[in-house]
Structures are given as structure tokens and as C-alpha cells.
C-alpha positions in Angstrom: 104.3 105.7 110.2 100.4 104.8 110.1 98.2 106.5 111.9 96.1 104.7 114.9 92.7 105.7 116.4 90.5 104.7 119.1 87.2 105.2 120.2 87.6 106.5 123.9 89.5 109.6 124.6 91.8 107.7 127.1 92.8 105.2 124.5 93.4 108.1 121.7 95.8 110.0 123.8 98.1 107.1 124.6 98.0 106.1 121.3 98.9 109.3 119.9 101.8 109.9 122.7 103.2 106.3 121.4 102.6 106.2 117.8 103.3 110.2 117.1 99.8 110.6 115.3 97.9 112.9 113.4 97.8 115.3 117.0 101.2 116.6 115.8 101.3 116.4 112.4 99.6 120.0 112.3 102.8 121.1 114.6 105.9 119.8 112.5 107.7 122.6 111.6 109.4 122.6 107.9 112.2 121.0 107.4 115.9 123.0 107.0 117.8 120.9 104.7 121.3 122.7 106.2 120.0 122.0 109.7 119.0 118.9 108.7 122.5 118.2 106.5 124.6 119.6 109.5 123.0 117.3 112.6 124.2 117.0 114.9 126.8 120.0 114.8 126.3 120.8 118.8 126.2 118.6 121.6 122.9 116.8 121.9 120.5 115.5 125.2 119.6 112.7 126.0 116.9 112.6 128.4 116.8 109.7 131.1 113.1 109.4 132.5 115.0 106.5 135.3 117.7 107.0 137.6 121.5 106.5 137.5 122.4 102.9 137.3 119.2 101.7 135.7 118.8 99.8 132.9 117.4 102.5 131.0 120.6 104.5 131.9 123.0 102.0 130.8 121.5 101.7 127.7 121.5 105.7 127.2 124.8 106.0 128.0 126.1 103.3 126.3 124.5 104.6 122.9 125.6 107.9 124.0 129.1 106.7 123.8 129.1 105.6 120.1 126.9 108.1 119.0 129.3 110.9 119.9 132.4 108.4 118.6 130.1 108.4 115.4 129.5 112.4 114.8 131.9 114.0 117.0 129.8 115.6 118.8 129.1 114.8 122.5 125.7 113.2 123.6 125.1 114.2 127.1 122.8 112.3 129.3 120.6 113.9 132.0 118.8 111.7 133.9 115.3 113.1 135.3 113.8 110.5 137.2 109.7 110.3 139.1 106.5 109.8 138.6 106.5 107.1 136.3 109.0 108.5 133.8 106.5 111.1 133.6 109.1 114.1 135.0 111.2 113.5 132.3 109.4 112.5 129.3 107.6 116.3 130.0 110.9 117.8 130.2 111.6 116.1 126.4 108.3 116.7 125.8 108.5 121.2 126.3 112.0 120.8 124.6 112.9 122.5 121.3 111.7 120.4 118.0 115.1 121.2 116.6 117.1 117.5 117.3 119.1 118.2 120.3 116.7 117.0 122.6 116.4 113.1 123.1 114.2 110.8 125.2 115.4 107.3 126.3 112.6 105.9 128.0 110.5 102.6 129.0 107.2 101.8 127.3 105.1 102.2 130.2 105.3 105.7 130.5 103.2 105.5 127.5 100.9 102.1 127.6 100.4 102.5 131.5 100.5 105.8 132.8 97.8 107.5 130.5 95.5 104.7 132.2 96.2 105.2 135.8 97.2 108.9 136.2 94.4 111.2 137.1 95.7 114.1 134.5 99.0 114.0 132.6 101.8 116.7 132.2 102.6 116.2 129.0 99.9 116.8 126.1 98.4 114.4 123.4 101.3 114.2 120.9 103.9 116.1 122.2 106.2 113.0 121.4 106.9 110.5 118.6 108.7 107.2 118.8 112.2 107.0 116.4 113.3 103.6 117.7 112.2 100.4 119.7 115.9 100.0 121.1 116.1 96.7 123.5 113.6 95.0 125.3 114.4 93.2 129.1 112.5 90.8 131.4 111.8 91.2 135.1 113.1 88.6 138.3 110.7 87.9 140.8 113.2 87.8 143.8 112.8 87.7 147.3 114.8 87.4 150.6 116.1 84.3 152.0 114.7 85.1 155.1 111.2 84.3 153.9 112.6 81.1 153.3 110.5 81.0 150.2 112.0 79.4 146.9 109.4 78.9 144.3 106.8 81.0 143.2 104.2 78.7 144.5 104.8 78.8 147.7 105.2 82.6 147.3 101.5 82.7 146.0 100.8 80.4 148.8 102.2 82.5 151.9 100.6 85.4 150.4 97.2 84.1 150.5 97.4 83.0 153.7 99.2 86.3 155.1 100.0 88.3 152.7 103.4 89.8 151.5 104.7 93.0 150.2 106.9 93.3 147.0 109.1 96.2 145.5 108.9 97.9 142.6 110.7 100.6 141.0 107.9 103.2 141.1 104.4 103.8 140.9 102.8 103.0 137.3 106.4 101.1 136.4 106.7 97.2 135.1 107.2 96.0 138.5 104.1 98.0 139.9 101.8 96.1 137.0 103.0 92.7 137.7 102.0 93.1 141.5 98.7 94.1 140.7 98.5 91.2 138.0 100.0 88.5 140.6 97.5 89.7 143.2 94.3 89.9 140.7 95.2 86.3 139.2 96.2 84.3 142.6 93.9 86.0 145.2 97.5 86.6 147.4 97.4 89.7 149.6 99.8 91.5 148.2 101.0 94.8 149.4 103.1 97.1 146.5 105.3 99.5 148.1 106.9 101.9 145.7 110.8 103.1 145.6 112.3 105.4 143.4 113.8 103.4 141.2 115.2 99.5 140.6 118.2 100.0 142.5 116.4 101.5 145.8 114.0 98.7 145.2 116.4 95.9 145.1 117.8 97.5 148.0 115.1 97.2 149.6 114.6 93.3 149.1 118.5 93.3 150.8 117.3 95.0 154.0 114.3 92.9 154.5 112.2 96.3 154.1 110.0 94.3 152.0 109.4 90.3 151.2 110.5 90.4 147.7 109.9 92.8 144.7 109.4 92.0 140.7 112.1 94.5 139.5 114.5 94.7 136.2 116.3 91.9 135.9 119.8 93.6 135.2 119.0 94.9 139.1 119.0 91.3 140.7 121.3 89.5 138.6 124.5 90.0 141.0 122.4 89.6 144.2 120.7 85.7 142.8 124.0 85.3 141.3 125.8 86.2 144.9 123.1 84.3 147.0 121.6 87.3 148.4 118.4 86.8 147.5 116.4 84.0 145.8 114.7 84.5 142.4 111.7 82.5 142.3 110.7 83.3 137.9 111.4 85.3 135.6 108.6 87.3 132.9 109.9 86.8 129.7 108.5 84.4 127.7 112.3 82.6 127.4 114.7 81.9 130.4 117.6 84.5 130.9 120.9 83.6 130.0 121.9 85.3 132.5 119.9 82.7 134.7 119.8 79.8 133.2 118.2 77.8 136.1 115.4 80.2 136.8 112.2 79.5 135.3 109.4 81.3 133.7 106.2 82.6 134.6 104.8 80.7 131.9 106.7 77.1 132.9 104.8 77.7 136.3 102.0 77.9 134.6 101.3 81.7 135.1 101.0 82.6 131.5 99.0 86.2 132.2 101.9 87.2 135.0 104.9 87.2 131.6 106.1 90.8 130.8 108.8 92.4 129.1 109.8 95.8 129.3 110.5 97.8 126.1 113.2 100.7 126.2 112.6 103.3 123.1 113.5 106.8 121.8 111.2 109.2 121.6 111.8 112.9 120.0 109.7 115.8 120.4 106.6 115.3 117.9 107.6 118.8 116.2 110.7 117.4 115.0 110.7 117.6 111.3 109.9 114.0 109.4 113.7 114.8 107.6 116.0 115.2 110.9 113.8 112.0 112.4 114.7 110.0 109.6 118.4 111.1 110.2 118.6 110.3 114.0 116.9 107.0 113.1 119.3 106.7 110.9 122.4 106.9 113.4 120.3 105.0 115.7 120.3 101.9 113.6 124.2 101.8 113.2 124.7 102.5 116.4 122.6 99.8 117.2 124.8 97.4 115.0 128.3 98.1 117.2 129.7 95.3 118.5 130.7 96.3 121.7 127.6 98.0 122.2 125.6 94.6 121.5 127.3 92.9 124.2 127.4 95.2 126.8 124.1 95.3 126.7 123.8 91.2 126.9 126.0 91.4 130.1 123.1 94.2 131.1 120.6 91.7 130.2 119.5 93.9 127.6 118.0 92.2 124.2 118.6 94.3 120.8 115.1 95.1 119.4 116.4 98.1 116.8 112.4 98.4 115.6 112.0 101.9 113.4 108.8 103.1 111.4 105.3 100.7 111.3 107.6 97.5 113.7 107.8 99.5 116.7 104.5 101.5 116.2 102.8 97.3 116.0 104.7 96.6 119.0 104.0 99.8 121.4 100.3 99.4 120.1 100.1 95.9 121.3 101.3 96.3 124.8 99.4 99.7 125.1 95.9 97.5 124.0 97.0 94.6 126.4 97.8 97.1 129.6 94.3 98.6 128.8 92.8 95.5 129.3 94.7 94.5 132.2 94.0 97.3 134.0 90.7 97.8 133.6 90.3 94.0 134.8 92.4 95.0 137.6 91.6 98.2 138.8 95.3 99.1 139.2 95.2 102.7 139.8 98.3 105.5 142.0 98.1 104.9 145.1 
């Protein structure tokens, strides 16, 4: 994988937590071809930086499934959920380099946190991305109470009053596209912060907020039900889920479209041989059938992006939210 660099000290150590840089080559520990020959011959972790029910979790779990079908060994999920994904991505992070330790994760732990976070727990290439796994838009939803159904006259009411929206978490998707929406309308509005999508979309049920910009996967039953109206999507193509919502960018909000990226990350120390073998099992696990459409009824697209693909694509997103929110002055709250 080629190596990236950047001339601020910020930039570098995102970078090098995405793209798995020359910060740990020093620390890969040699390779044992038996260990290496034998993987995995014990059950292996897979860490969860989200909480239960997520779309991050369904994914693990559901590659959990045919990875242990696969080896024969069980593939345990453990979900560690807060700050950002930051609590668990440091727990993968201080794990043993040994291949038993895996991190299922969303990009922004690494393209936004580094940028808004004061200090973070885990060091400058502590972690190297094996796979790009699925990528997912977001819903802008909100309750029919507000009587509000298109975004316009969302942006509208907010400039005149000002509205709060949901998101699962500080320094999360939904918590960049409130401070995008607000910076590139001029509405008021207010982020409030839950620990995690479904809290969040629970939250839009209860009328505790306006609306929120959350996972997709999390609103789907309630638009589908009636129980709250989605005003756009962020991806840059309609869901098939929701084939009558539109698009930021048919609204003619461009800069608001936004796709999550879920990936795998190992500890960096992991030696180059055992990486190449979990990527390995990643990318015919990736090819199951039933795997593939489970995750489209999760409203989960397969990426499967290994080696230079999904460095390009984490570097592009981490260079776009640096811009962003330096424009915006998102910062935690």
C-alpha cells in the first residue's frame, strides 16, 4: 500500500491512522509462516466501534457469520460503542498484532475525529485498513408534527426559528451534515447528540428533536411505516430502498451529499503476511450470496476495496472533511 504524507501534523496523523503508513512499518513484527499457515486456529474478535443494531453491527455480524462458516472457527463480535468510535477503535488499537483482534468501523473515526478531538486515544499508526467493506447513505427525516415535507421548507423554518436534528454521536456522519446544512443555508440549526442511530431515530419518534440526518438502514421502517417523513437522502443516487425520496443533489444541495464508508481495520503490528490472509477471507466473504443481500435489505452497498482502492478512497474523504471543517468550524461540543 503507498505511503501518503502531509504537511501539517494534524493531517499526517489521520492519514497515517487511515492509510497504515510508514508510522508502523518500524513496529510490524516478523512474520510466522505456521501462525500465519494456521489462522485462524482460535476464535477471533471483532470489534464494533457502534452499538447493537447499527449498521455497522449488522454488517459485522453478518460477515462474522460466514467467516466462522468459512474456517471453523467462531468470530465473536463485541461491540464498544462512544466517543465517535473512538472507545473502540483504541481498544483494537492496544490489542495483540497477532490476528485475533478485528476492527469494523465507519470512516469518520478516522477522516473526522483527528480534526475535531482536542487529543486522541489511540496513537499515530496504531491501525491499518485491510478492506473498504460497504458504503451507505444517510435520510434526512423528520416528524410529522413539524408538518414539514421537503427539505426546502426545512431550510426555511430553520432560518426563521431554528430547528434541532439528531445524530448518532458527536464527530459521526450525521453530526457533519448538521454542521454542513447549517454553514451552507444560514438555518439555525441545533445538533443534539445520542448514542447511537437507533437512540437517535428514537428520538425523531418522541418528538425530542425536529428531525435528525441518521443512517439510512435506521429510518427505513419508520418512512416506510409513515412515522416520520424523509425529506432527502445524501448519496449521490436515490435508495432503492426509497425510491420516491430525492437527493441532496436533485434539491440542488450538492455540498450537503455524503456517504458513509464501513471498513476493517487490524492493528498496524499485524504482519504484512497474516494481512494479506484476512484480506484474503475478507474478499470471499464478501462474494456470498446471502451475505450480499442481506446487506441490500440493510441498505448496505458492497464496496470490497483492498490495497491502493481503499487507501484512494479513505484519502479522499479524509482531504474533503479537512476542508469542510475547517470552512465550518465544526468542533465537540
Amino acid at each position: 500500500m503507498t505511503c501518503l504524507t502531509a504537511p501539517r501534523r494534524l493531517l499526517q496523523t489521520s492519514l497515517a491512522l487511515l492509510l497504515g503508513c510508514t508510522a508502523f512499518a518500524g513496529h510490524a513484527q516478523p512474520a510466522d509462516s505456521a501462525a500465519v499457515a494456521a489462522w485462524p486456529s482460535k476464535p477471533v474478535r471483532i470489534v464494533v466501534a457502534f452499538p447493537p443494531a447499527g449498521a455497522a453491527d449488522i454488517l459485522a455480524r453478518s460477515a462474522a457469520e460466514v467467516l466462522q462458516r468459512e474456517t471453523g472457527q467462531p468470530f465473536v463480535v463485541d461491540n464498544r460503542p462512544g466517543a465517535g468510535g473512538n472507545i473502540g477503535t483504541d481498544n483494537a488499537a492496544k490489542s495483540a498484532a497477532d490476528g485475533y483482534t478485528l476492527l469494523i468501523g465507519i470512516d469518520t473515526t478516522f477522516t473526522v475525529n483527528p480534526f475535531i478531538y482536542k487529543s486522541m486515544p489511540f496513537k499515530s499508526g496504531d491501525l491499518r485498513p485491510v478492506m473498504v467493506m460497504a458504503s451507505q447513505g444517510m435520510a434526512f427525516a423528520v416528524n410529522p408534527k413539524t408538518g414539514l415535507k421537503t427539505l426546502e421548507q426545512f431550510i426555511d423554518r430553520g432560518k426563521k426559528e431554528g430547528l434541532t436534528l439528531s445524530s448518532a454521536g458527536y464527530g459521526t456522519p450525521g453530526h457533519l451534515a448538521a454542521t454542513i446544512l447549517t454553514h451552507a443555508t444560514g438555518a439555525k440549526i441545533t445538533h443534539v447528540p445520542y448514542k447511537g442511530n437507533a437512540p437517535a431515530s428514537t428520538a425523531i419518534l418522541a418528538g425530542e428533536v425536529d428531525g435528525g440526518v441518521l443512517s439510512a438502514s435506521a429510518l427505513i421502517g419508520h418512512i416506510q411505516a409513515g412515522k416520520v417523513n424523509a425529506l432527502a437522502v445524501t448519496a449521490p443516487r436515490r435508495n432503492p430502498l426509497l425510491p420516491n425520496v430525492p437527493t441532496v443533489g436533485e434539491l440542488g444541495h450538492k455540498n450537503l451529499e455524503q456517504e458513509i464508508l464501513f471498513a476493517l481495520w487490524v492493528p498496524a503490528a499485524v504482519p504484512e503476511p497474516l494481512v494479506r490472509k484476512i484480506e484474503a477471507s475478507l474478499i470471499k466473504t464478501m462474494q456470498d450470496k446471502p451475505l450480499q443481500e442481506r446487506m441490500r435489505t440493510n441498505d448496505l452497498v458492497v464496496e470490497g476495496l483492498v490495497g491502493d482502492a481503499a487507501a484512494k478512497r479513505l484519502q479522499k474523504l479524509s482531504d474533503h472533511y479537512k476542508t469542510v471543517i475547517q470552512a465550518t468550524g465544526m468542533k465537540m461540543e
